[in-house]
N, C-alpha and C positions, 0 to 999 in steps of 0.2 A: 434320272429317277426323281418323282418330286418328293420333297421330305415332308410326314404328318406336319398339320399345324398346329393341331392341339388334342391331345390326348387323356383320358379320364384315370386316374387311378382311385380305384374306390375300397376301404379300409373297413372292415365289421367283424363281429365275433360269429362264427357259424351256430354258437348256441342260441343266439338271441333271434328269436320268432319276433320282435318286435321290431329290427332292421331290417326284413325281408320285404315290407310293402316300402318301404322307404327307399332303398335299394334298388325294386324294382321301379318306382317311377322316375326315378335320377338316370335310369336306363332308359325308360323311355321317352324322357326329355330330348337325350341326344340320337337315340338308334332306332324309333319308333315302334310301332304296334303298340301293342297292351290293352288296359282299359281302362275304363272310368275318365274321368275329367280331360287328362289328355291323350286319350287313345287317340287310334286313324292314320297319324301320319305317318312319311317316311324315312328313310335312314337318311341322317346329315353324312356318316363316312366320318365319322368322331369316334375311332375303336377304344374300347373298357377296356380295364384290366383288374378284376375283384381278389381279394387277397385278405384271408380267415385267417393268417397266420402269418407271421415273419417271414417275410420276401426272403430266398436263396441267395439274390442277387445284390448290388453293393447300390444306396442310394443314388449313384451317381449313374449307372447301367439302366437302373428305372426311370430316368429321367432323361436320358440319350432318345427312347422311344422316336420324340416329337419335338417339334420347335419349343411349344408350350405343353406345362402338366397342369389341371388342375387335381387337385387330392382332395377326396372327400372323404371324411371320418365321421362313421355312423357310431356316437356315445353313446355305447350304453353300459350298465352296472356291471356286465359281464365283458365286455372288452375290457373295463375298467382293475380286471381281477386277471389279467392277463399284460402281466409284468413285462414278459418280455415287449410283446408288441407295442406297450405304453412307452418302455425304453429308443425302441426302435423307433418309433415315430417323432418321441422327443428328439433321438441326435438329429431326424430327419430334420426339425424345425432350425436346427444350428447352424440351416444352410440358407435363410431366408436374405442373403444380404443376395442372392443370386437372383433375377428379375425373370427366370425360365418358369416359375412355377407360383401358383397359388393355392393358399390351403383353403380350407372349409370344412367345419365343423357341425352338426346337427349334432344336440345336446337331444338325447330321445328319453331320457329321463332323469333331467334338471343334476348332471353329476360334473357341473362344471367347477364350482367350487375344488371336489376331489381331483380330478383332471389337472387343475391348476396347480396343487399341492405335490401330484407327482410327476410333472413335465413342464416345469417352472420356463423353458421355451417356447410354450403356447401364447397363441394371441390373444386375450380374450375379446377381440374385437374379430376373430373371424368364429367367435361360438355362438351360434343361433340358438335360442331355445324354442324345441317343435312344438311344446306344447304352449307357447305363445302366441300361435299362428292360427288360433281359431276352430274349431269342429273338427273331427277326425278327418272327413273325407274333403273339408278344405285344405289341413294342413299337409296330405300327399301333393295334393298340387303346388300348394305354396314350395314347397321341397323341390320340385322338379323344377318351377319356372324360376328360384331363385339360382339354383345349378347352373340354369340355361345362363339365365345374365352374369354371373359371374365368368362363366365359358366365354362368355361375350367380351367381357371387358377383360380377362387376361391377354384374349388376341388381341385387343388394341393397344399393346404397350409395347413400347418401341417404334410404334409404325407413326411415319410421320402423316399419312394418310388416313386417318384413322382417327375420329373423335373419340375421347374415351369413353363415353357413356354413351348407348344407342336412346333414340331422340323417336318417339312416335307421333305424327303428325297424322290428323284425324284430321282426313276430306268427307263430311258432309254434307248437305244439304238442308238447311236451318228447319225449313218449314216442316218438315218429317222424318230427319234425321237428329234434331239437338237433345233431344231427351238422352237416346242411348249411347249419344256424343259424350254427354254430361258425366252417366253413371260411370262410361267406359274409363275417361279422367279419370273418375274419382277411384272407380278398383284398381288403376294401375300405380296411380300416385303412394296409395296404400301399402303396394307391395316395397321393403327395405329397397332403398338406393334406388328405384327409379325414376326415371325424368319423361315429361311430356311435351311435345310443341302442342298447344290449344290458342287459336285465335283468339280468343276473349282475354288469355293470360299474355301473352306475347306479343302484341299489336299494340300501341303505345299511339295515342293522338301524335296528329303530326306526320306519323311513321307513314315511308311510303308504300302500299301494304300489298304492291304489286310485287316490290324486292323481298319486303319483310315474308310473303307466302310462298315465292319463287325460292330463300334461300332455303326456306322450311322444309318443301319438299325437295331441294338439291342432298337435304345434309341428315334426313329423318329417316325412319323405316315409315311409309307412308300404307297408313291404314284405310281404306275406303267403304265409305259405307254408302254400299249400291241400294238406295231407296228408290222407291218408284218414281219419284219428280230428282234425281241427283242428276242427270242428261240436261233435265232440263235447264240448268245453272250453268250461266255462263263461267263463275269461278270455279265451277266444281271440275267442266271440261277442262277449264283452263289447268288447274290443278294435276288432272291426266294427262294432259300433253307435254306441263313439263316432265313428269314420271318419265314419260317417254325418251323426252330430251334427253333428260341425264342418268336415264336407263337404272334410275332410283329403283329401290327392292320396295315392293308393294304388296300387300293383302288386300283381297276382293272380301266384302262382308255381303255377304248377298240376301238383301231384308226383302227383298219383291214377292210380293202376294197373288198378283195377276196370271191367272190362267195362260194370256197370252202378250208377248212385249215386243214392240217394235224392236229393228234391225239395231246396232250400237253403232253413237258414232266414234268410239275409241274400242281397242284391242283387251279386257278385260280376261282374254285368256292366258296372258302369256306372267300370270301370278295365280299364286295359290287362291280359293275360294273356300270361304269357311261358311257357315249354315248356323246359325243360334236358337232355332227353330225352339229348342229346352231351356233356352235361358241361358246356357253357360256361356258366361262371357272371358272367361280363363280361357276358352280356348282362340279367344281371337288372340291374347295377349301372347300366348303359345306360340302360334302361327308366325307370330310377327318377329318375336326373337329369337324363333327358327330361323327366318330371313335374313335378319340381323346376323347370322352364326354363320351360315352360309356364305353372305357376302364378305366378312373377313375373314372366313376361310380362303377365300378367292384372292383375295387382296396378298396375304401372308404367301400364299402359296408363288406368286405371280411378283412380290419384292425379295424371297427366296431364290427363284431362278434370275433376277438381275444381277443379284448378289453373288453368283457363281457365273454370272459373265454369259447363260443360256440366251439369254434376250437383254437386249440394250435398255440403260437407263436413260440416259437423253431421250428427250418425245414420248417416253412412255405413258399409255392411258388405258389404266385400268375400270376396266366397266365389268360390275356386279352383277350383268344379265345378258343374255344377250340381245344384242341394239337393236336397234329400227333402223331405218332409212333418215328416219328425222336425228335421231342421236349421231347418224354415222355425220351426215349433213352437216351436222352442228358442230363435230370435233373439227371436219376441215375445214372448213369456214372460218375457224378463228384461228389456222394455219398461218406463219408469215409466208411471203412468197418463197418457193426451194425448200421450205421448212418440211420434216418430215415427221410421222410418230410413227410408233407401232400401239397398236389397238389390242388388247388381250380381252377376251370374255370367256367365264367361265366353261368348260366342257360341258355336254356333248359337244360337238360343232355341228354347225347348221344344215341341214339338208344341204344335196348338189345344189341346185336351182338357187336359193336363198347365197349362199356362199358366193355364188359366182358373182353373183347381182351385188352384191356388198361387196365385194373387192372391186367388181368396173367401177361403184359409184368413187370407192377411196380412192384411187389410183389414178381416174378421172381428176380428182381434184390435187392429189399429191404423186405424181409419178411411184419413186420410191417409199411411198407410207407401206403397212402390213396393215391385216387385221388376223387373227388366231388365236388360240386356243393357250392352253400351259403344256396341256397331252402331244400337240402337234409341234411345241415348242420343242417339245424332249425329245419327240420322232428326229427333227429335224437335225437338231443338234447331233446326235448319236449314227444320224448319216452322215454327216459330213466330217464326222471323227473316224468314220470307216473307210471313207473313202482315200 
């Protein structure tokens, strides 16, 4: 069985109509649909758990769920009048020396001063103020996409594979891509705690800016922005092949105008495609630390099962999508001779045809390599315990 990676618990008063739109986009961050700014997308598999009232069950049962909790606590004047709950979430804070969980707080109506005064175990450094965050129908988004990165960066603790902070690397094409390069920067930089790769900022004279772009897109959630002339750039191609190579997590921005476009000479279907057609550019930053969530979801899930002895830790190589031919290539290729791995990509598995062909090619070059799944890991396991 595999065990959740990370799971939501979200804390509000059911009297307050003013945590309900808040609520609901922190929902739609992780499980998608809804509307406004980041509607459309689809469920990460990150299951909620909403709770108007003192939990029945013992902090310690609530937090079994998942590998990781994030806890989200919607302030407002009326939770704030509801003693018990204030209690209970304070003892909850008295267990922060434990690295399973992270808090967060949206302060929805500036009552952190009071908060503080009655649950002296609060962080004030995990209290946001919402009404700091700009115009009403900015600050629902801003709410959701900061939920998201903090989802993000609890899954990266502990993991030795796993930078802490996801790293957006924007592939465009200068001549008619760097304007919404620029702005893109500039709204993501904006948002609390996060971090950008931008060539102009990260490229250092000297630098050799083949490795310095290569390492970019090996270790970034890599953003692309599909402009009419971005084919036609040799670093832009180049940029996509490595994607490929290291089977890096990518968004498609698809700006093209043209009624009709030549054939592609790279695979632009096998990553999400977002549209800005309105202007909103929150939703590429969405998109992208969707990606980001997904892929250490995958990673957690896949250092879980080594950890329980399912699949081997020696040679283990984890890939956030599933490969190419060129990724497969490239893991055995820097094989020692005899040397083996096993290859895990995340679920579904790959069509018959696709499957087959990816294993000749592995096995071709390492006898005993794998390549599979975490679902076919557990099938697998759980035959061979039957047998």
């Amino acid at each position: 069985m595999i065990t959740t990676p990370l799971q939501v618990l979200m804390f509000s008063d059911k009297g307050c109509t003013l945590s309900d739109d808040y609520r609901e986009v922190a929902t739609v961050a992780f499980q998608g649909g809804g509307t406004g700014y980041l509607s459309g997308s689809t469920d990460t598999g990150v299951p909620i758990r909403e709770f108007f009232a003192v939990p029945d069950t013992s902090v310690t049962d609530l937090l079994k769920g998942a590998q990781k909790s994030l806890i989200l606590i919607f302030l407002s004047k009326t939770l704030l009048q509801n003693k018990e709950m204030v209690a209970n979430l304070n003892k909850l804070l008295s267990r922060r020396t434990r690295p399973n969980f992270q808090i967060l707080i949206f302060d929805l109506e500036q009552q952190k001063n009071a908060l503080l005064k009655r649950a002296p175990a609060f962080d004030p450094n995990d209290i946001i103020d919402v009404l700091g965050l700009g115009e009403y129908a900015l600050r629902r988004t801003a709410v959701g996409l900061i939920a998201l990165h903090i989802g993000v960066g609890i899954l990266s603790k502990g993991s030795k594979r796993i930078t802490k902070k996801p790293k957006f690397f924007v592939s465009h094409a200068k001549i008619d891509g760097q304007s919404l390069a620029t702005v893109l920067r500039t709204q993501i930089k904006d948002l609390p705690g996060f971090q950008t790769f931008y060539d102009d900022d990260d490229i250092s004279e000297g630098d050799d800016l083949k490795q310095v772009l290569s390492n970019g897109v090996e270790n970034s959630v890599l953003i692309v922005l599909r402009s009419e002339v971005f084919e036609d750039r040799p670093w832009c191609l180049q940029e996509m092949h490595w994607a490929e190579e290291y089977a890096s997590p990518y968004v498609v921005v698809d700006l093209r105008q043209k009624a009709i476009t030549p054939p592609s000479a790279v695979s632009f279907e096998r990553a999400p495609t977002v549209k800005v057609a309105d202007g909103n550019l929150y939703r590429i930053v969405f998109i992208a630390l969707r990606e980001a969530l997904r892929s250490r979801i995958h990673i957690r899930i896949v250092e879980d099962l080594a950890a329980r002895g399912i699949t081997k830790t020696k040679g283990l190589h984890i890939l956030v999508r599933q490969p190419t031919m060129r990724c497969l290539h490239k893991i055995c290729s820097d094989l020692k001779p005899g040397e083996e791995t096993t290859i895990v990509y995340p679920d579904p598995s790959m069509t018959e045809g696709d499957r087959a062909a990816a294993e000749a090619l592995v096995r071709s070059m390492s006898a005993k390599s794998l390549i599979t799944t975490p679902q076919t890991l557990v099938l697998d396991c759980a035959t061979r315990r039957a047998s």
